[in-house]
Structure formats: C-alpha cells, structure tokens
C-alpha positions in Angstrom: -4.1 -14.9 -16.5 -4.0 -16.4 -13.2 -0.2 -14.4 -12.7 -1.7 -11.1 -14.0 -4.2 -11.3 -11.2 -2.0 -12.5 -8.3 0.6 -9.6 -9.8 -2.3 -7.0 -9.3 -3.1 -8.7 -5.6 0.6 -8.0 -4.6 0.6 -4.6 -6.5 -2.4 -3.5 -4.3 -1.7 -4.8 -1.0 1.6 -2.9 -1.6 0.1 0.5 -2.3 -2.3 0.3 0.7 0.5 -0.9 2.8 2.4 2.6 1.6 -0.1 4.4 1.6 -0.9 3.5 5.2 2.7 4.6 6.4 2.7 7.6 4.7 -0.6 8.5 6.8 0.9 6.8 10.2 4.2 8.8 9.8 2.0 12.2 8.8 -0.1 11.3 12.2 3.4 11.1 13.9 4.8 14.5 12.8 1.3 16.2 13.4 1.2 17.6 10.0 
C-alpha cells in the first residue's frame, strides 16, 4: 500500500511539474 501511495506522490508531483512548463513556455510565446 505504502508503494501505491508514494507511486501516486511521484505521479502527481510529475503532472504539476508539466503542467507548470507547459504554462511557463505558453507565458514565453505570449499565446
């Protein structure tokens, strides 16, 4: 149980970390 959770940890710090560069290089190109 205790991999599932640290699994889903990783999994979201990943998708805010993406999600964050998408916006950061969106902010770059002014779109």
């Amino acid at each position: 149980v205790a991999i599932v959770a640290a699994m889903r940890k990783l999994i979201t710090m990943i998708n805010t970390i993406v999600k964050r560069q998408v916006f950061w290089e969106n902010q770059k190109h002014g779109c």
